[in-house]
C-alpha positions in Angstrom: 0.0 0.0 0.0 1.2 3.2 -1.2 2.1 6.1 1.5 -1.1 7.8 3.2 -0.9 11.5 4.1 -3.2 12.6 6.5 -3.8 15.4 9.6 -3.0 14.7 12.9 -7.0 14.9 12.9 -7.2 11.8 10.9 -4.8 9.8 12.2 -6.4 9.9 15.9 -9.6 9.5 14.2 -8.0 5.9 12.9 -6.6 5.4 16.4 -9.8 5.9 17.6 -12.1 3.2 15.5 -9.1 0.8 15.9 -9.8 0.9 19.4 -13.3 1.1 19.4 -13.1 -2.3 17.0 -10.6 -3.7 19.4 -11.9 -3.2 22.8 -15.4 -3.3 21.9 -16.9 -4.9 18.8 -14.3 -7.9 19.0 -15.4 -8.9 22.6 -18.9 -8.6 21.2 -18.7 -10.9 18.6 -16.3 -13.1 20.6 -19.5 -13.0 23.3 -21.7 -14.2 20.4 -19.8 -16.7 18.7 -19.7 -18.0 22.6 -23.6 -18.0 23.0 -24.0 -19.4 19.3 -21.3 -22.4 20.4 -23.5 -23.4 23.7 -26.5 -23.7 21.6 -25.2 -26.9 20.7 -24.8 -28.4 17.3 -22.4 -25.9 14.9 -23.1 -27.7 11.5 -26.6 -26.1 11.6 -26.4 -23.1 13.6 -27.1 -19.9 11.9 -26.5 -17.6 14.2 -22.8 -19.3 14.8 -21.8 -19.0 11.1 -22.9 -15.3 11.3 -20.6 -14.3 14.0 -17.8 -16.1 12.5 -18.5 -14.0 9.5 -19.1 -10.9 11.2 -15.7 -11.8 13.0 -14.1 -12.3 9.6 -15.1 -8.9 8.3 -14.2 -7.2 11.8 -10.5 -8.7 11.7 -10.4 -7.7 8.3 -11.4 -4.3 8.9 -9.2 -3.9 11.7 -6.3 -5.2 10.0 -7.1 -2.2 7.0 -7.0 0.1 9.7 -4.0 -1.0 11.2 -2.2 -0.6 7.6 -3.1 2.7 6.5 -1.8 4.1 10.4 1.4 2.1 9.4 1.8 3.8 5.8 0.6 7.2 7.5 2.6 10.4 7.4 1.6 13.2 9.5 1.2 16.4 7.2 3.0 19.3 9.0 0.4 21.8 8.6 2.8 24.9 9.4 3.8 24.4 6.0 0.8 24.5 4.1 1.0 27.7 1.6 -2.1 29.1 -0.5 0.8 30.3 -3.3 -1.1 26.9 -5.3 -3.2 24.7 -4.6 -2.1 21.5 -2.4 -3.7 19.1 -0.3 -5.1 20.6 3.1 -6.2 23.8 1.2 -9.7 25.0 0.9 -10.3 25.9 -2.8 -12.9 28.0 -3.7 -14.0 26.9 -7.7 -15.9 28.3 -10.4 -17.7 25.9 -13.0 -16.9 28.0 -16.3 -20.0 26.2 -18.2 -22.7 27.3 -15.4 -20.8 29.7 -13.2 -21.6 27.5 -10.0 -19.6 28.0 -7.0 -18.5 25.0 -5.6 -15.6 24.9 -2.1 -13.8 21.5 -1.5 -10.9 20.9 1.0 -8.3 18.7 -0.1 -7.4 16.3 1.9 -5.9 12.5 1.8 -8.0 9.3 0.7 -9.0 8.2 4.3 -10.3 11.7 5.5 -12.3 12.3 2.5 -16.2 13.3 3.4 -18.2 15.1 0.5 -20.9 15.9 3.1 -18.3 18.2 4.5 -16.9 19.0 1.3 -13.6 17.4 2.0 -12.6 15.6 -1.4 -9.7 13.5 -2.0 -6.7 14.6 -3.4 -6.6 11.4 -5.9 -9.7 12.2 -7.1 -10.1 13.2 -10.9 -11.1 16.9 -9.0 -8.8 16.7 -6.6 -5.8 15.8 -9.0 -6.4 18.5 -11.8 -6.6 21.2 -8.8 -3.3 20.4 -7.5 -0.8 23.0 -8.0 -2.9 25.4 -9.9 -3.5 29.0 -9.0 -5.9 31.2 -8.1 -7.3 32.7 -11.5 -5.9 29.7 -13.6 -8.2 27.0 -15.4 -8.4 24.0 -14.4 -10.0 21.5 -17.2 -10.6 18.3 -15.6 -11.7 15.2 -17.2 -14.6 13.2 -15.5 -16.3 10.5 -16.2 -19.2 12.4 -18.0 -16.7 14.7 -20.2 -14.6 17.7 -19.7 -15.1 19.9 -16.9 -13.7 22.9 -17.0 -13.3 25.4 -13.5 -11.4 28.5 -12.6 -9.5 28.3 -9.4 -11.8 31.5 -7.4 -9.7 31.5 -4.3 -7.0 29.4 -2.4 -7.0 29.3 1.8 -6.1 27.4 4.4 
């Protein structure tokens, strides 16, 4: 797995869920995979076979988790400029077709939230923004065409 950047934010947000998963879903499941074993018979016990699944996805989870903190690097956000724009910077863009306003923070794979407008810097936005300026164009190729935006306004 390739190097994940991310904000001191979204690392202790991974920290977080891996301990969440650790110190609370895993007993769970081991707790019902217990109750589903004293039922008696395994070979046709439903609710057995659905904890070991749900314990199979859980580990697997976990173990994703685990990865992308151990691929992590911190982004030192002192250094974060608005001179063009790069991942942590809040970029204000202009649709040139229909003159919609649209504001997306950059940020890395695992923090990305649209709700929040927080798009990923590997995204076919987030990659054609990347080291533009503010009053350059920006012609980005989706998977419904060419879009084409002017960079409005770069901050932090």
């Amino acid at each position: 797995m390739a190097v994940q950047y991310m904000t001191k934010e979204g690392y202790n947000k991974l920290l977080e869920e891996i301990n969440f998963l650790e110190s609370e879903k895993r007993p769970a499941i081991s707790k019902q995979i217990a109750e589903a074993r004293d039922k008696g018979d395994l070979s046709e016990n439903a609710e057995y076979d659905a904890a070991k699944d749900a314990q199979g996805i859980l580990e697997a989870k976990i173990a994703q988790l685990k990865t992308l903190i151990s691929n992590a690097r911190l982004i030192d956000e002192s250094q974060i400029t608005t001179d063009s724009v790069q991942i942590l910077n809040k970029v204000t863009i202009r649709n040139t077709k229909n003159d919609q306003k649209m504001v997306y923070t950059l940020v890395s794979e695992s923090e990305a939230d649209l709700k929040q407008g927080k798009i990923s810097v590997n995204t076919p936005i987030g990659k054609g923004l990347m080291g533009k300026k503010v009053g350059e164009i920006a012609e980005i190729k989706v998977p419904n065409g060419l879009m084409t935006f002017e960079i409005v306004d770069i901050s932090i």
